[in-house]
C-alpha positions as CSV (number, residue, x, y, z in Angstrom):
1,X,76.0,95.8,101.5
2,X,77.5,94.6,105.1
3,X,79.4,91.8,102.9
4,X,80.9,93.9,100.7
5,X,82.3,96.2,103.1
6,X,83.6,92.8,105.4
7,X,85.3,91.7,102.1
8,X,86.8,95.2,101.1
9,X,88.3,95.5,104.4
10,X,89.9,91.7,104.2
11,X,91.6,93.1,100.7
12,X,92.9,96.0,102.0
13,X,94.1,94.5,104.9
14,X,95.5,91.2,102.4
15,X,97.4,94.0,100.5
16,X,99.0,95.9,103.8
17,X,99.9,92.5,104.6
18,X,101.4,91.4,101.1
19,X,103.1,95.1,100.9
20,X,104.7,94.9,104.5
21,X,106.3,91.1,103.9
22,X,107.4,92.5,100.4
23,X,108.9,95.8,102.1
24,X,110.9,93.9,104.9
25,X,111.7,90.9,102.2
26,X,113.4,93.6,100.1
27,X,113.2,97.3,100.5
28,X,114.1,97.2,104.0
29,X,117.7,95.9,104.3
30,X,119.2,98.0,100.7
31,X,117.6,101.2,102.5
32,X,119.1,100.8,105.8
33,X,122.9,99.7,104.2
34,X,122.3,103.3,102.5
35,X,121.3,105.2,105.5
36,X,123.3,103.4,108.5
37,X,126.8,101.4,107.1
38,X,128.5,100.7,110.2
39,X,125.8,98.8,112.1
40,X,124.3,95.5,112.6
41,X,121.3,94.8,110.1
42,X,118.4,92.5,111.9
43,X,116.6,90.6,109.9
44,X,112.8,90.7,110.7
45,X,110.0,88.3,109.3
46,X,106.8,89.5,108.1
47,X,103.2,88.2,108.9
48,X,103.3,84.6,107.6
49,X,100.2,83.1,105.9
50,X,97.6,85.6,106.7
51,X,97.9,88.3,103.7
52,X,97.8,84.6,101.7
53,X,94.3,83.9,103.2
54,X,93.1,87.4,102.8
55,X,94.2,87.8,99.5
56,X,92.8,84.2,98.5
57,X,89.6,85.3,99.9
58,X,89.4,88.5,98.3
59,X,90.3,87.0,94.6
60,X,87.1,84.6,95.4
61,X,84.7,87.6,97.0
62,X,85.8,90.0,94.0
63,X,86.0,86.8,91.4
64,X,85.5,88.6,87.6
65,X,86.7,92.1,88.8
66,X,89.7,94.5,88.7
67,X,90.2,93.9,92.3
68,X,90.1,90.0,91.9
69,X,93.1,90.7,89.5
70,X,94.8,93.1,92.1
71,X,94.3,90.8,94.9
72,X,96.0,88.0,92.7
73,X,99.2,90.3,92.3
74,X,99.3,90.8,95.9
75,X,99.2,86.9,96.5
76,X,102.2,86.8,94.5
77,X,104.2,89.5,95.7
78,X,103.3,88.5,99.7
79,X,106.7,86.7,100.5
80,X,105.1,85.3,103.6
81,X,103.3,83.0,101.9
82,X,102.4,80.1,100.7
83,X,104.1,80.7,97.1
84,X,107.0,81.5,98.1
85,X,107.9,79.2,101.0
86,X,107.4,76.6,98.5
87,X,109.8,78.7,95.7
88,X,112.6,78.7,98.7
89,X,112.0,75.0,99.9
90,X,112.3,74.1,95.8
91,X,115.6,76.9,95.7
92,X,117.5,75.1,98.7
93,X,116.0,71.1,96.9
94,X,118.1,71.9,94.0
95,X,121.3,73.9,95.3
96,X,121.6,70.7,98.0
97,X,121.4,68.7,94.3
98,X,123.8,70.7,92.3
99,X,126.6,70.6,95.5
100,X,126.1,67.2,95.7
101,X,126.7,66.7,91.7
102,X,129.8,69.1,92.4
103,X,131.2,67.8,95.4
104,X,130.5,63.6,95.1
């Protein structure tokens, strides 16, 4: 009973994680354009890495369950992790190709 509470807690706190990158990634800037047009925008990074380790611990604690499944969309949406450091390093790999290709 102790376990499953420990490993409830480390998905709830995987998904504040995931949902907080994903809010400053892109919710953040559009609403503050709306609300405040004249002002400097500062960009501020998320929690790096550690909504990926919760949320990979959770998918293996809850493994064959709803929350396994919710923990997996979380993974994928957290844009302080793992996934999507490598989907920008890949992004900027082939733009750096294509301006070469363009400009020889």
């Amino acid at each position: 009973m102790i376990k499953f509470k420990i490993f409830t807690w480390i998905f709830a706190l995987g998904a504040f994680i995931s949902i907080f990158n994903f809010y400053l990634s892109f919710v953040r800037y559009p609403i503050f354009c709306l609300l405040r047009k004249k002002e400097f925008y500062k960009f501020s990074s998320g929690i790096p890495l550690f909504g990926n380790i919760f949320n990979l611990v959770s998918i293996i604690a809850f493994w064959g369950t709803k929350r396994a499944i919710l923990a997996a969309v979380f993974l994928l949406i957290d844009t302080g992790g793992l996934l999507w450091f490598a989907y920008s390093m890949l992004d900027q790999y082939f733009k750096k190709q294509k301006d070469e290709k363009q400009n020889p």
